[in-house]
C-alpha positions, 0 to 999 in steps of 0.5 A: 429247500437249503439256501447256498451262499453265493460265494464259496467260504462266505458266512452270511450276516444279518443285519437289521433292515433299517440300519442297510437301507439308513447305510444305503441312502447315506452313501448314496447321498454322499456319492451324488454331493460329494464331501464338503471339501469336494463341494468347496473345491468345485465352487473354487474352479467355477469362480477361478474360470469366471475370473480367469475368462472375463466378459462372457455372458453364457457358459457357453462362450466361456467353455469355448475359450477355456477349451482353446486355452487348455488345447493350446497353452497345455497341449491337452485337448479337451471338449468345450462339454468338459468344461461346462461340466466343471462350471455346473459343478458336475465335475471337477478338472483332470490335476493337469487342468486343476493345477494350470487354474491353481497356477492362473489364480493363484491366490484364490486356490491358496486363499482358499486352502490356508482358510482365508478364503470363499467356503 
């Protein structure tokens, strides 16, 4: 029995099996972390909301508050569940929410980015 490439004019390759699968897990692991800088960034909003919406013992609350904040002052509504994302570091902000947190902590994201701040 012949064996057909599954697309037309394509050349099969071989590989050794270790080297896909080592390939494999290491994009896989990437995509789930994230780059170091990606990880960094994602701390930064955590710290930027907590600092910015003081006195809230939950995420819950602090979601809620951030929510109404960005629905009100930018016109851009969006759900108290986008934010709890942002603080369990599953996320990160849209750049018209990224910016308005740059813009109310500012020297905390420049800090940051000039190397002077949290890692």
């Amino acid at each position: 029995m012949t064996s057909v490439s599954p697309f037309p004019g394509s050349v099969p390759v071989r590989t050794s099996r270790g080297d896909h699968r080592a390939d494999g897990v290491e994009r896989s692991c990437q995509k789930c972390t994230g780059s170091a800088e990606e990880r960094a960034l994602k701390k930064l909003v955590v710290k930027a909301l907590w600092t910015e919406f003081p006195g809230h013992q939950s995420e819950k609350g602090l979601a809620e508050e951030a929510c109404h904040y960005f629905r009100d002052k930018k016109g851009d509504p969006i759900s108290p569940r986008t934010v709890r994302y942002w603080l369990r570091e599953e996320t990160l902000p849209s750049a018209v929410h990224l910016s308005a947190l740059v813009i109310m902590q500012p020297a905390m994201f420049l800090g940051h980015w000039l190397g002077r701040g949290d890692k």
